[in-house]
C-alpha positions as CSV (number, residue, x, y, z in Angstrom):
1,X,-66.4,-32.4,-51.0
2,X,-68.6,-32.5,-54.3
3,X,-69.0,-36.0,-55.8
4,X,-69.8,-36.1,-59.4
5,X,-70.2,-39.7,-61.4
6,X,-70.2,-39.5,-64.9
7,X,-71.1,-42.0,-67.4
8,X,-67.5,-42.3,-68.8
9,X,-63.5,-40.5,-69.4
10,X,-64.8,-38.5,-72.2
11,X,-67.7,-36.8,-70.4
12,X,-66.1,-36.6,-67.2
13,X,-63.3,-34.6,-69.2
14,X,-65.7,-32.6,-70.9
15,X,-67.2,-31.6,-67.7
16,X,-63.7,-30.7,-66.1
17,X,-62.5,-28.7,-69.5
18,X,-65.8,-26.4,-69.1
19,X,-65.1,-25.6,-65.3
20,X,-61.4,-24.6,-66.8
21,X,-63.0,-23.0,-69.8
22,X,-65.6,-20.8,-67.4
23,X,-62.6,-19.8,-64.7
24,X,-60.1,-18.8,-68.2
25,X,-63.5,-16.6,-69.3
26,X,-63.7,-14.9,-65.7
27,X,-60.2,-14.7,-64.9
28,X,-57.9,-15.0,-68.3
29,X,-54.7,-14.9,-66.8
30,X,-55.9,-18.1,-64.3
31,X,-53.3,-19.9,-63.1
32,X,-53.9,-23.9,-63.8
33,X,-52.0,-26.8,-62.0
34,X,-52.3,-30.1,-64.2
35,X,-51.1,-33.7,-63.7
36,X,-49.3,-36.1,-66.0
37,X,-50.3,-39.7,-66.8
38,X,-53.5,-41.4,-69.2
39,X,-56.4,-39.9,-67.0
40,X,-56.4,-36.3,-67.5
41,X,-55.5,-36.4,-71.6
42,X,-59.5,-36.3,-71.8
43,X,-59.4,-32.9,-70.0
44,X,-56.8,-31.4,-72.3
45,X,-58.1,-33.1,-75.3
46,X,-61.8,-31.2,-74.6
47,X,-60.0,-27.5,-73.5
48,X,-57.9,-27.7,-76.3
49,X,-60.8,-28.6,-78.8
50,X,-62.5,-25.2,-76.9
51,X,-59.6,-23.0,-77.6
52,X,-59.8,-24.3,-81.6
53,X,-63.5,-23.6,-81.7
54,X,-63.2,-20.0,-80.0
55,X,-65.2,-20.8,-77.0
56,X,-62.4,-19.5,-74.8
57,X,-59.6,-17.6,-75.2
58,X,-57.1,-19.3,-72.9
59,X,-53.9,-17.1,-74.9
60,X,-53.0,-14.9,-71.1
61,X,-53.5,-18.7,-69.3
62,X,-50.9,-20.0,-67.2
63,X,-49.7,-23.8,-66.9
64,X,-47.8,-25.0,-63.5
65,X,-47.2,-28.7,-63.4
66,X,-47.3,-30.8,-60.2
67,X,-44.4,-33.1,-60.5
68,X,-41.4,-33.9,-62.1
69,X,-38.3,-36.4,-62.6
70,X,-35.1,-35.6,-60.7
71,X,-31.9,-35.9,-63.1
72,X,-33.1,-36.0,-66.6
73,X,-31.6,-34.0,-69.1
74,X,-33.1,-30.6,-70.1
75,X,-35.4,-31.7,-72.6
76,X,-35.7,-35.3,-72.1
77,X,-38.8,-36.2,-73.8
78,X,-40.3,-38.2,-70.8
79,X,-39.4,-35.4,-68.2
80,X,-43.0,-34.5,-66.6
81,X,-42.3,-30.5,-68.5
82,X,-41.9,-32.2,-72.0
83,X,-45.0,-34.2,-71.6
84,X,-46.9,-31.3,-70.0
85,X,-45.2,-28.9,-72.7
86,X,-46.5,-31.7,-75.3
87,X,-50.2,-32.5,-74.3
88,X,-51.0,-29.1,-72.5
89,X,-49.2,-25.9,-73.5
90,X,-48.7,-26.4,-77.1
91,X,-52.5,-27.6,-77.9
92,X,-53.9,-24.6,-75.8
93,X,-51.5,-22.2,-78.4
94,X,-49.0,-21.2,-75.5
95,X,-45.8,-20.6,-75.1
96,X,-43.5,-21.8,-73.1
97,X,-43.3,-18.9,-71.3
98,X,-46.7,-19.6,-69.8
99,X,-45.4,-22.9,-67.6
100,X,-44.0,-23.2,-64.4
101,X,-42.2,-26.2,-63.1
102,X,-39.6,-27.2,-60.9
103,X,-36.3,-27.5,-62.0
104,X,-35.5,-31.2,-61.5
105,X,-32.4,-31.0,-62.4
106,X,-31.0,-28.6,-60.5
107,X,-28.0,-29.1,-58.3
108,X,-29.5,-28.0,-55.2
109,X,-32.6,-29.9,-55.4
110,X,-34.2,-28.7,-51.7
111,X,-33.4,-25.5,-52.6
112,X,-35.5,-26.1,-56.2
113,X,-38.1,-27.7,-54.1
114,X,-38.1,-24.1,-51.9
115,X,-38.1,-22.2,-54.7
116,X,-40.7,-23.6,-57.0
117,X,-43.4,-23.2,-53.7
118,X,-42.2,-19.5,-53.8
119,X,-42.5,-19.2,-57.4
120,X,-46.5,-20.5,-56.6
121,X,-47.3,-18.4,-54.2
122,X,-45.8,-15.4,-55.8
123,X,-47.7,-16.2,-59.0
124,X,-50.7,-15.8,-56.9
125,X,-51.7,-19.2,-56.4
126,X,-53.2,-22.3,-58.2
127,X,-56.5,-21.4,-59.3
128,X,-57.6,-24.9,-59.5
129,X,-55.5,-27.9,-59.5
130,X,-56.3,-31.2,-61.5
131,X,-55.6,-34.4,-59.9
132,X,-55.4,-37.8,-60.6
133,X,-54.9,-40.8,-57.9
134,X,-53.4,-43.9,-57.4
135,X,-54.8,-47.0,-56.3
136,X,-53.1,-46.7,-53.1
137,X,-54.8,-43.0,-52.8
138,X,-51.6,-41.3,-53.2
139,X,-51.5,-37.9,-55.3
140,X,-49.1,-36.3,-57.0
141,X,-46.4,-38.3,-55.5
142,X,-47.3,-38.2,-52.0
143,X,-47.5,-42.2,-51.2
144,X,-49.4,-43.4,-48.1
145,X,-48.0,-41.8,-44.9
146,X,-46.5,-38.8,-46.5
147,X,-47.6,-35.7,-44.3
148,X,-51.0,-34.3,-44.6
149,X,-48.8,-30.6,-44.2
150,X,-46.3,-31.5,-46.3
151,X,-44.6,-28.6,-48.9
152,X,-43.0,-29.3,-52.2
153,X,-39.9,-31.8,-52.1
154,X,-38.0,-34.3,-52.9
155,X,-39.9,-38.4,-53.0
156,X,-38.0,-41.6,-54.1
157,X,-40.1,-43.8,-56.0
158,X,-41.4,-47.1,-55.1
159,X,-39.8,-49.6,-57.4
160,X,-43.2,-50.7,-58.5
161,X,-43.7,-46.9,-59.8
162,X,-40.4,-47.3,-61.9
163,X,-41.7,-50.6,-63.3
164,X,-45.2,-49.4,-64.1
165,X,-43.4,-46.2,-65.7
166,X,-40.2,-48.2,-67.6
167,X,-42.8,-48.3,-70.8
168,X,-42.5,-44.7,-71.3
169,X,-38.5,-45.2,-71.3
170,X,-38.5,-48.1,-73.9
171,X,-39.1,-50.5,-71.7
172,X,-35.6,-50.5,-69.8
173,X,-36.1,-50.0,-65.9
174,X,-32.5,-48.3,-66.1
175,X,-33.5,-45.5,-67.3
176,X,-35.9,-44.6,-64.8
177,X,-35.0,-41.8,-62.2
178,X,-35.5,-43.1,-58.9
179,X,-36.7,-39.6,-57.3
180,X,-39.1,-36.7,-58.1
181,X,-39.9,-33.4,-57.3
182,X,-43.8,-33.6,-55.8
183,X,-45.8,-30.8,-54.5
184,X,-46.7,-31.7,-51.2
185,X,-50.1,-32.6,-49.9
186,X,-50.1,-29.0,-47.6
187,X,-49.1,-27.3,-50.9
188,X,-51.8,-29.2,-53.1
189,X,-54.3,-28.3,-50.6
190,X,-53.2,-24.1,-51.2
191,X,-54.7,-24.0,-54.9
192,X,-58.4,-22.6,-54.7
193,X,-60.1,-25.7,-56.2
194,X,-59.3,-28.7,-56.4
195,X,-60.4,-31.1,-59.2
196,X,-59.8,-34.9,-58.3
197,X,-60.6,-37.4,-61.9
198,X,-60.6,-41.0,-61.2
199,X,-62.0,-43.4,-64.0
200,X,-61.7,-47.5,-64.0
201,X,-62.3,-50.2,-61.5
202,X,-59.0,-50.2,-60.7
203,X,-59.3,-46.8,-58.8
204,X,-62.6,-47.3,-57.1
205,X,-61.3,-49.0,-53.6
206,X,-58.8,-45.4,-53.5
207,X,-62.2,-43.2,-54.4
208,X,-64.1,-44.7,-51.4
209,X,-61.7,-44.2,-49.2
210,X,-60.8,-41.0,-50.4
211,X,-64.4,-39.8,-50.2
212,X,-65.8,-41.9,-47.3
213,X,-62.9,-43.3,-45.8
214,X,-61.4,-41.7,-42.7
215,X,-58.9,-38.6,-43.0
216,X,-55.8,-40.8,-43.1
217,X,-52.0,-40.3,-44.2
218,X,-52.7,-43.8,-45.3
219,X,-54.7,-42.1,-47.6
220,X,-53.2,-38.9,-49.1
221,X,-55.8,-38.2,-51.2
222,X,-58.4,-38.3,-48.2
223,X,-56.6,-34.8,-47.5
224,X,-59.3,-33.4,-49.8
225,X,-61.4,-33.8,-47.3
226,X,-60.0,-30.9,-45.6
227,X,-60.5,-28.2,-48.6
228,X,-62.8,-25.7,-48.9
229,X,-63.7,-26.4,-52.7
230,X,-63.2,-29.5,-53.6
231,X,-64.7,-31.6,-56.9
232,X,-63.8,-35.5,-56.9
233,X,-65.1,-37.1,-60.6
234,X,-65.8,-40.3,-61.3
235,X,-67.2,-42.6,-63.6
236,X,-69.3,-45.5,-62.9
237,X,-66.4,-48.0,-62.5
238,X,-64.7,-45.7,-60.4
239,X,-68.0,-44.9,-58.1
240,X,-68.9,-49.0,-57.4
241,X,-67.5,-48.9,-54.1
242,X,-69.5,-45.8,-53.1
243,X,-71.9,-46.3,-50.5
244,X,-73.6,-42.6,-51.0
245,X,-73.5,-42.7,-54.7
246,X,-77.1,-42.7,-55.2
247,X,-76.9,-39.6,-52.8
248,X,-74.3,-38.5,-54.4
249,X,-76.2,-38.7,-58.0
250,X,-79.6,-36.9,-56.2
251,X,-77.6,-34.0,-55.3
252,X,-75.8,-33.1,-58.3
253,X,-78.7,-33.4,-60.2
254,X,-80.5,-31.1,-58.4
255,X,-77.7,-28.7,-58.0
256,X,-78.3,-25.5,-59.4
257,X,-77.3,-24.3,-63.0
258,X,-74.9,-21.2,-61.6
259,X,-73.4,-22.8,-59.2
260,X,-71.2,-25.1,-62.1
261,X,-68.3,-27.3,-60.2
């Protein structure tokens, strides 16, 4: 696992937004996962500022999203498509015909769960996937004990996660679903890099464990631990409780140009 602290949000999306940028250039049609929430909008705000400026051409790109709401409408504006539909596709210049998602609300939900790992897998795979974590280390939606082999399905939410969400639904904890399609950890860990951004104090306690920590269903995100190309970001808020981050700092520093993330 490569450890990379950056000074703030902004540069650590910057940095992110060129490894997507340099995988579009050597593979257009790449496939990229992204997650939902405040962290990431640095990453898409960066790419899509590429696009404008002609440093990529990201038009054959492809957009998969890693969760979703069970039982909102079809185009709800808070459903995890319209937001990733919003802040991803539509800045990059794609169409809608570029995203995959799962269906949440279809009838058969296990079945769209099934399905939506199929679709994945016969899209090739997740080139890389960018994640974000929770201060309790989970990712995506896989809360502390969810299986470190675990495939896409359906979670209920903690009812802490429906309070801290209720301000994108005016405010009125009603109108938050009480489940969501996740991709599992297992089918997290299939995309070929994995990109991990964690900025704030807040996060640092689920970073150290993450990175130093023990592999632990306690700590989903310590699952990284276990892929073969792995990136975890950070800025200095995030990195306080590192004990290698002076390591950490020596070695990226010194890493060759080429290599990139």
């Amino acid at each position: 696992m490569e450890v990379v602290i950056v000074p703030n949000a902004k540069a650590g999306g910057e940095l992110i937004a060129e490894a997507m940028a340099a995988l579009v250039r050597r593979k257009p049609d790449a496939l990229l996962g992204v997650a939902t929430g405040s962290t990431p909008l640095p990453v898409y705000e960066a790419l899509a500022a590429k696009v404008k400026a002609g440093e990529v051409d990201a038009s054959r790109a492809r957009i998969c999203q890693l969760d979703e709401y069970v039982g909102l409408p079809a185009g709800h504006p808070e459903s995890y498509r319209a937001v990733v539909l919003r802040e991803v596709v539509e800045p990059l210049g794609l169409s809608e015909a570029a995203f995959m998602g799962p269906d949440g609300s279809a009838e058969d939900i296990v079945g769209a769960c099934e399905a939506y790992d199929r679709a994945l897998a016969e899209a090739g795979g997740v080139d890389l996937q960018l994640l974000g974590i929770g201060t309790d280390g989970h990712i995506g939606f896989n809360e502390p004990c969810s299986s470190l082999a675990s495939r896409t399905r359906i979670k209920t939410l903690t009812e802490q996660t429906r309070v801290d969400n209720a301000r994108f639904f005016d405010d009125d904890l009603e109108q938050v679903p009480h489940h969501v399609i996740t991709q599992g950890i297992g089918t997290i860990l299939d995309a070929r890099h994995l990109v991990l951004l964690a900025t704030g104090e807040g996060k640092a306690e689920a970073v150290a464990q993450t990175v130093e920590g023990p592999l632990s269903a306690l700590v989903p995100a310590s699952a990284l631990q276990l892929h073969r190309h792995a990136t975890v970001i950070v800025d200095e808020a995030a990195a306080s409780k590192l004990k290698l981050a002076e390591y950490f700092r020596h070695t990226y520093a010194d890493k060759p140009a080429w290599q990139g993330l």
